[in-house]
C-alpha positions as CSV (number, residue, x, y, z in Angstrom):
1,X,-71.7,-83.2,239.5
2,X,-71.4,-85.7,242.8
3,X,-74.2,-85.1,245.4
4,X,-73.2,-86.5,248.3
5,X,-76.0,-87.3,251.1
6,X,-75.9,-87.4,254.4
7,X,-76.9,-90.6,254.5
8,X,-73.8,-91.5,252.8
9,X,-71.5,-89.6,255.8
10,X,-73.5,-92.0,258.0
11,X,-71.3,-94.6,259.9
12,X,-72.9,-98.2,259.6
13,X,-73.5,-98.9,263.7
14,X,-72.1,-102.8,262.1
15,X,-69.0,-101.2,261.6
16,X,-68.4,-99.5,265.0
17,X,-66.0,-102.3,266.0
18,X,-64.9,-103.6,262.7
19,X,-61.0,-103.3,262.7
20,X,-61.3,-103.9,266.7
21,X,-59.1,-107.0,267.5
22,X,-60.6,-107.8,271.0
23,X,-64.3,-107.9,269.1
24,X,-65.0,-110.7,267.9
25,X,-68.5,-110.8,268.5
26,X,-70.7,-111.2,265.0
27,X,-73.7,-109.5,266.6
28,X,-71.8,-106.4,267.5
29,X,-73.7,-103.3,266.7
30,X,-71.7,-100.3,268.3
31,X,-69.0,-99.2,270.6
32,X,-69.6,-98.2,274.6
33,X,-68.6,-94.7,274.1
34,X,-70.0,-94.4,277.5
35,X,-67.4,-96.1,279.4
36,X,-65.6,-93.6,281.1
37,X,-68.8,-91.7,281.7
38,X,-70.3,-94.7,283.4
39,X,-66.8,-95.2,285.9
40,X,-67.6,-91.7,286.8
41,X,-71.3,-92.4,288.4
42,X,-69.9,-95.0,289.8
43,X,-67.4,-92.9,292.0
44,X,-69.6,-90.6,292.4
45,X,-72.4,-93.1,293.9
46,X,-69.9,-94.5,296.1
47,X,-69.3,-91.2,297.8
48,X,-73.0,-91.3,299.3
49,X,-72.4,-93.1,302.4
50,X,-75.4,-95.3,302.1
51,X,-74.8,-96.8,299.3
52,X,-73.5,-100.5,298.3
53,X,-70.9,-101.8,295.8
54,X,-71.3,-104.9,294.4
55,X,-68.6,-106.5,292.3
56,X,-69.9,-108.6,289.7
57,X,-67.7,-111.2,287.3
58,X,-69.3,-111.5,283.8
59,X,-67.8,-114.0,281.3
60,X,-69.1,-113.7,277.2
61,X,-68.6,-110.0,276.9
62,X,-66.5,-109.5,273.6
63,X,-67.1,-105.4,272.7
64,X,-68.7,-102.6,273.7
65,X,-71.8,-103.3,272.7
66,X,-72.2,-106.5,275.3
67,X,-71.3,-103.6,278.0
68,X,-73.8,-101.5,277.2
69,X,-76.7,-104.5,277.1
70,X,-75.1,-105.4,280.5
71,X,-75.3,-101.9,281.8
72,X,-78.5,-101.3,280.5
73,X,-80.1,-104.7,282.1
74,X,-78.6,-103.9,285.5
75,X,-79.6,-99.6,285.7
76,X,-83.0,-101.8,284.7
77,X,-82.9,-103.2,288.7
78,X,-84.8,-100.9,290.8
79,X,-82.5,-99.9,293.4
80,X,-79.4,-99.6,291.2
81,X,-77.9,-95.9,290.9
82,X,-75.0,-96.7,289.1
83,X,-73.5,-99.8,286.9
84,X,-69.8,-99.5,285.0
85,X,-69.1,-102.0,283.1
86,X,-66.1,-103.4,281.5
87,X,-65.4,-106.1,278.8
88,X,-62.4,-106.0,278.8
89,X,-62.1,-107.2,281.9
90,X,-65.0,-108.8,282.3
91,X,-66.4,-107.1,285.4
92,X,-69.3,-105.0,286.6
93,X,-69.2,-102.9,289.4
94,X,-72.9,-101.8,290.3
95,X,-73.9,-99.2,293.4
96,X,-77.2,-99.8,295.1
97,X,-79.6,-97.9,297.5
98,X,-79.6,-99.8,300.7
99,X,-82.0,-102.6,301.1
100,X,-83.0,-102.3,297.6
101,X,-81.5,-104.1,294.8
102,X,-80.1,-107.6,295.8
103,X,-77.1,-109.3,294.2
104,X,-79.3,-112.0,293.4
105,X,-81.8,-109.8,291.3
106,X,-78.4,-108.0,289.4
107,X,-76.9,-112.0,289.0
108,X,-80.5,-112.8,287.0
109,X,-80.7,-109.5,285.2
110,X,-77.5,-110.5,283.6
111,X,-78.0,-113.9,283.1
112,X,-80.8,-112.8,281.6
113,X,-79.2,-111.8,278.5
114,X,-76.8,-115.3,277.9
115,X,-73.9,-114.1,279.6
116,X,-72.6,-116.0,282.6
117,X,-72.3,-113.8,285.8
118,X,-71.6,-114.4,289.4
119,X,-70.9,-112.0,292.6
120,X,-67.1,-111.8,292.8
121,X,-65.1,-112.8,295.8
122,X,-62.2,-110.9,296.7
């Protein structure tokens, strides 16, 4: 007789990308199920008529995992309502209360964790 655990059911957070071809990222621990989720607070932050968008261009971001340390660092900025993140294409579009959070302080929260990040021009 097999007993299987739940342990054994488990999914390995290594895994989460494995079989992903845009991941290519060794360190890569999970997914950013969150992704649409985070789009969503973002549209819904730009609706207050106070608040401020700024577009941010991140290079180094291979999975889902680099977007979630990049949206975690920048909802870290005091001032920051809303971050969605993408690496796919390499972006970062983060709402701010007014005269709070400058694009300075999100450029060094990024940089911060090794990626390369500047405010994007249109």
């Amino acid at each position: 007789m097999w007993i299987l655990t739940l342990a054994a059911l488990a999914v390995n957070p290594a895994q989460a990308c494995e079989g992903d071809e845009k991941c290519t990222d060794e360190k890569c621990t999970m997914a950013n199920p969150s992704a649409e989720s985070d789009a969503e607070q973002v549209e819904a932050a730009q609706a207050e008529p106070t608040a401020t968008t700024v577009v941010l261009s991140v290079s180094g971001m291979k999975c889902g995992a680099c977007s979630a340390k990049v949206t975690a660092a920048l909802e870290a900025v005091d001032g920051v309502t809303a971050a969605a993140v993408s690496h796919e294409d390499g972006t970062a579009e983060v709402v701010v209360a007014p005269d709070t959070a400058t694009a300075d302080a999100l450029v060094a929260a990024v940089a911060d964790l090794g990626y390369e990040v500047a405010v994007a021009t249109e």
